[in-house]
N, C-alpha and C positions, 0 to 999 in steps of 0.2 A: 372749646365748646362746639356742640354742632349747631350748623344752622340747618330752618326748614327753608322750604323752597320761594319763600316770601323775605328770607331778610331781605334783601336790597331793597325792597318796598318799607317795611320799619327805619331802614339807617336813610332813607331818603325823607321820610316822615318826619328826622330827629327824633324817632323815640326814643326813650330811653330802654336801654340792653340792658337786662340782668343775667345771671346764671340761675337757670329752672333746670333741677338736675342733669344737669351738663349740655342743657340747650341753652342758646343764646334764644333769648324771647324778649320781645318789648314788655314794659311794665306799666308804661303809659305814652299816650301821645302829648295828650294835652296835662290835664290833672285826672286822677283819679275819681275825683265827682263831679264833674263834667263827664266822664265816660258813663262813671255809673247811671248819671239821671238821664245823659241821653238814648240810655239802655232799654228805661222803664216807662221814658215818654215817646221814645221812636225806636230808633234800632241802632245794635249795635254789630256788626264785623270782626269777629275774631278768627287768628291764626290759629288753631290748634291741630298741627299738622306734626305736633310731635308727638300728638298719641299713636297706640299701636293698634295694629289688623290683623286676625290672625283669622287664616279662614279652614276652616272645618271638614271634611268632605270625603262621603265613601258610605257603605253599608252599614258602619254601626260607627258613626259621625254622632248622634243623638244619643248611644247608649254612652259612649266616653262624653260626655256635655253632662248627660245625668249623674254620672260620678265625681266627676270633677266641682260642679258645681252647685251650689244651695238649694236653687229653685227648682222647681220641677216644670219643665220643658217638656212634657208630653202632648200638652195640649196649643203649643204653639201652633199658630197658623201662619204661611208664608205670607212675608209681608208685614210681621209683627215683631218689636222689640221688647225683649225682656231684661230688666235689670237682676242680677243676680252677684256674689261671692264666690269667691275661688279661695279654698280656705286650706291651710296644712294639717300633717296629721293632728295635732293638740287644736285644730279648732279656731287658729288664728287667723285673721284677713290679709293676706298675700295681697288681693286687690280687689274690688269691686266694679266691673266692668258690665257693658250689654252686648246681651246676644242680639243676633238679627237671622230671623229664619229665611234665607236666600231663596232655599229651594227645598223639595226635599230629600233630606240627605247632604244639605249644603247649609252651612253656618258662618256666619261672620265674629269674631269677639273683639267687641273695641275696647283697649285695654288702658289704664294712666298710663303716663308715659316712664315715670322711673318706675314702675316694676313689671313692665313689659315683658323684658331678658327675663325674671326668674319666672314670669307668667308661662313663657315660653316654655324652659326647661321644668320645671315644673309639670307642664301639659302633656311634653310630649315624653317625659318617663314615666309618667302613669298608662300616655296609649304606648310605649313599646314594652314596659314589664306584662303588659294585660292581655300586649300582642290584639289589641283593638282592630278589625279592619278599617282604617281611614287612612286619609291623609292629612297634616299639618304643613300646613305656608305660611311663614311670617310674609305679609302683603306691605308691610307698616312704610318701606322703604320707596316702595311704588307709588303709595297711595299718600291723594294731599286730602285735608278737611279743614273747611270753614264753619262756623258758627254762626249762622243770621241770627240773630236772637232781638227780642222788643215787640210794640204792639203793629209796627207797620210790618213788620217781617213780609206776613204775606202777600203783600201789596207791591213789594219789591219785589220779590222772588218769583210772582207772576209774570211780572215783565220779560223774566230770562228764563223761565220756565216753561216746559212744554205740557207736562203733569197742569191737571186741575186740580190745584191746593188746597179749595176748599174741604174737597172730598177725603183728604187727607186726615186719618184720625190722631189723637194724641198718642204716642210709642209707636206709630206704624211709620212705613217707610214704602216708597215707590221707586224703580228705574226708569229715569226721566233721562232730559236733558238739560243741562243749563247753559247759557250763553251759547249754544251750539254743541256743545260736551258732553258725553255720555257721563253719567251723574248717576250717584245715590242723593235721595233726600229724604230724611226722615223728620219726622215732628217730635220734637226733643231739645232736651237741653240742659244747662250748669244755671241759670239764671232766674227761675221763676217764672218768667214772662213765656208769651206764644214767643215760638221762632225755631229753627229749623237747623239739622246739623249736615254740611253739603259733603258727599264723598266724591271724588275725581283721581285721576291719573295724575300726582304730583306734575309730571311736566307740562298740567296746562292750567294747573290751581292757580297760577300767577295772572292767567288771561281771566280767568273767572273772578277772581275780585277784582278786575280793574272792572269788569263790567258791570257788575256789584253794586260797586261805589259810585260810575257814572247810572247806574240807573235808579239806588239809592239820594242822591242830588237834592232831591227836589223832595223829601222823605224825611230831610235831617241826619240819615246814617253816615256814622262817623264812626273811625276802627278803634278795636278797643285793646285796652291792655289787659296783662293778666291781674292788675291790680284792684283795678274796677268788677273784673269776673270773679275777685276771691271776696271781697262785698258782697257782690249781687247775690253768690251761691251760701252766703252765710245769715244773709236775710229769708233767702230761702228754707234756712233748716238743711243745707245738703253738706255734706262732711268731704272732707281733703285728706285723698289719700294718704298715709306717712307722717300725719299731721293730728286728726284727728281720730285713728284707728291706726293700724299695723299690726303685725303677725303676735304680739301679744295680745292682742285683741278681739273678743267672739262677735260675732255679728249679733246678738242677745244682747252686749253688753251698750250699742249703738242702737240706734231706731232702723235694725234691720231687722227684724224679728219678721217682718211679714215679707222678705224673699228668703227664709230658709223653711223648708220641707223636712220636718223629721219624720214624714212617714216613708219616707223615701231612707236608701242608705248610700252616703257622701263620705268623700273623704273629709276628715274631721266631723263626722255626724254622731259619732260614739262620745266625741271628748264634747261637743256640745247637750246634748243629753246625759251625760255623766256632770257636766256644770249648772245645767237646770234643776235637775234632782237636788242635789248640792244647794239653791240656792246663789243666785245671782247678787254679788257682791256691791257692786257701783254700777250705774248707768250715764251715758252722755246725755245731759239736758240743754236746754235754753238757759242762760243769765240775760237779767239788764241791770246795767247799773242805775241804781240810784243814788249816788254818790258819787263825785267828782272826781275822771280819770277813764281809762280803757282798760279792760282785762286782757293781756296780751300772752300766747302761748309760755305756760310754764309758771305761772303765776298761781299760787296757794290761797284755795279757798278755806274760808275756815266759819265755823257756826255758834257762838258763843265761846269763842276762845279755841276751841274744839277743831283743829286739822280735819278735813271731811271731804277734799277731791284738790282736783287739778285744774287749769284752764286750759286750753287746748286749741282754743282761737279765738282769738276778740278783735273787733273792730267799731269803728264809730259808724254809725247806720246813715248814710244819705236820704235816705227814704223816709224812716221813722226821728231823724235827728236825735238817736240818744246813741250809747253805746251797749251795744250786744254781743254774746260771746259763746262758748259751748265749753261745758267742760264733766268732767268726773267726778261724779259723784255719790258720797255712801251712800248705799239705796235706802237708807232710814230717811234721808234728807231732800228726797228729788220731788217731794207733793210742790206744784205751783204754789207760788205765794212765797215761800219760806225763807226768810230772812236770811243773808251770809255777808260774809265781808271776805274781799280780795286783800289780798296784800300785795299792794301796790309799794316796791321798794320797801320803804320803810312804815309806810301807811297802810291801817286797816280801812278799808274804804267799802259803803254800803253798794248791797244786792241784793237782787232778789230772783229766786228760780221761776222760768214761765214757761209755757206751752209753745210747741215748736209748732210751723214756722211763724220766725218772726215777722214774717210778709208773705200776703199770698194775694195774687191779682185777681181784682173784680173779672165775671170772664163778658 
């Protein structure tokens, strides 16, 4: 497995190691809700130094970004992040990444981390058959990122920051410093809450969370795993790459309708338009259960006897204490309210479809 430039910080922590697409990543330090609640009442610390960078850059940098991907980036301003789809020719999601408008003419894409590679290849055989002027740099190898995330975020981040974070908007980003380190910081995240996603030079990401967490102390912030971060972003309403979408999948068919641009033309923008026309088949909704048990990926929904979608992720909610889930669903069946049952094993077990997300923080 690979490691990012923080294991010895997790095996020192006793976290526990899992394999996250052939990275070695902790999954938890403590428990999983312990991370989660102290995410949502203070802050939490994450490695995610195994996603990817890829950065952009040359005379028609912005005209291969407009093909490549969903949204329409014309009116980005430097300084700004946009969420957007990277989709193949049939329309399917590859990955759903954010740009960040560096400069102009300069782009950043921070990408999941298992479809990085074909993100990559991908990219850069659409700018060499198009013969694009730019260039492409996977940066991903260089470069470390932390996750502040929670409500003291900014309060920590102050103390090591050189940027004034208030001024800081939600999806923007500044060139700061941290801990003394030349630094990206942008206002974003996997979790719902305020908090902040840190970029740095891998070989000093490891001095930057040690100063972090000593200056975190007195804050409550405590590092989190990926376990507690697949909660948090699922109370959120935010989807998991490869999990809950992949290249069989149109961004129509997910609550991504509003980063795709079909006035614009995209690679897979034909086959999305040709599936609109057509009539959109199942949509990914909200469930909770009402009924005793978790909906857990792979799990058959069903509506009166009736086969009607999939589950695609369920977990028990820290926050809300019930259990909540996301799955697929025939779009005769997605109005909130409507009654289904999971088949839990061998059990039909009560739900019911709701409105996403299932948490969203007082601001």
């Amino acid at each position: 497995m690979k490691k990012t430039p923080l294991y010895e910080k997790h095996a020192a922590l006793n976290a526990k190691i899992i394999d996250f697409g052939g990275w070695a990543m902790p999954v938890q330090y403590t428990n999983v809700i312990d991370e989660h609640k102290t995410t949502r009442s203070a802050a939490g610390l994450f490695d995610i130094c195994h996603m990817g960078e890829i950065e952009v850059k040359g005379p028609q940098a912005l005209d291969l970004l407009q093909l490549v991907l969903t949204r329409n980036l014309a009116d980005q301003t430097i300084g700004q992040v946009k969420l957007s789809a990277l989709l193949n020719e049939e329309g399917g999601v590859i990955d759903d990444l954010t740009v960040y408008k560096m400069d102009e003419k300069f782009y950043m894409l921070v990408t999941n981390a298992t479809p990085k590679d074909r993100d990559w290849e991908w990219i850069k055989k659409i700018q060499e058959d198009r013969k694009f002027d730019c260039d492409l740099k996977d940066v991903s190898d260089e470069t470390g990122k932390l996750d502040l995330q929670g409500p003291r975020s900014e309060e920590i981040l102050q103390k090591l920051s050189a940027a004034h974070l208030k001024n800081l908007r939600f999806y923007h980003f500044c060139k700061s410093r941290v801990a003394g380190y030349e630094a990206i910081i942008s206002r974003s995240g996997y979790t719902g809450e305020d908090g902040f996603e840190i970029y740095a030079l891998s070989t000093v990401i490891n001095q930057i969370w040690d100063k972090l967490m000593k200056a975190g102390s007195d804050f409550g912030l405590k590092p989190v795993g990926l376990g507690a971060r697949d909660t948090l972003r699922l109370e959120a309403g935010m989807m998991l790459n490869g999990q809950d979408m992949d290249e069989s999948v149109s961004p129509l068919e997910v609550p991504y309708s509003w980063i795709v641009d079909l006035k614009k033309n995209f690679v897979g923008s034909g086959a999305l338009r040709a599936k609109q026309d057509s009539g959109i088949k199942k949509k990914l909704v909200g469930l909770e259960m009402t009924g005793r048990g978790i909906a857990r990926h792979g799990y058959k929904v069903f509506h009166c006897g009736k086969e009607i979608g999939i589950v695609t992720s369920g977990t028990f909610s820290p926050t809300l204490n019930k259990a909540i889930g996301l799955a697929f669903i025939d779009i005769s069946f997605i109005a909130p309210d409507t009654q289904i049952e999971i088949a839990i094993r061998d059990t039909m077990t009560a739900a019911k479809i709701v409105k996403l997300p299932f948490y969203k923080r007082s601001k």
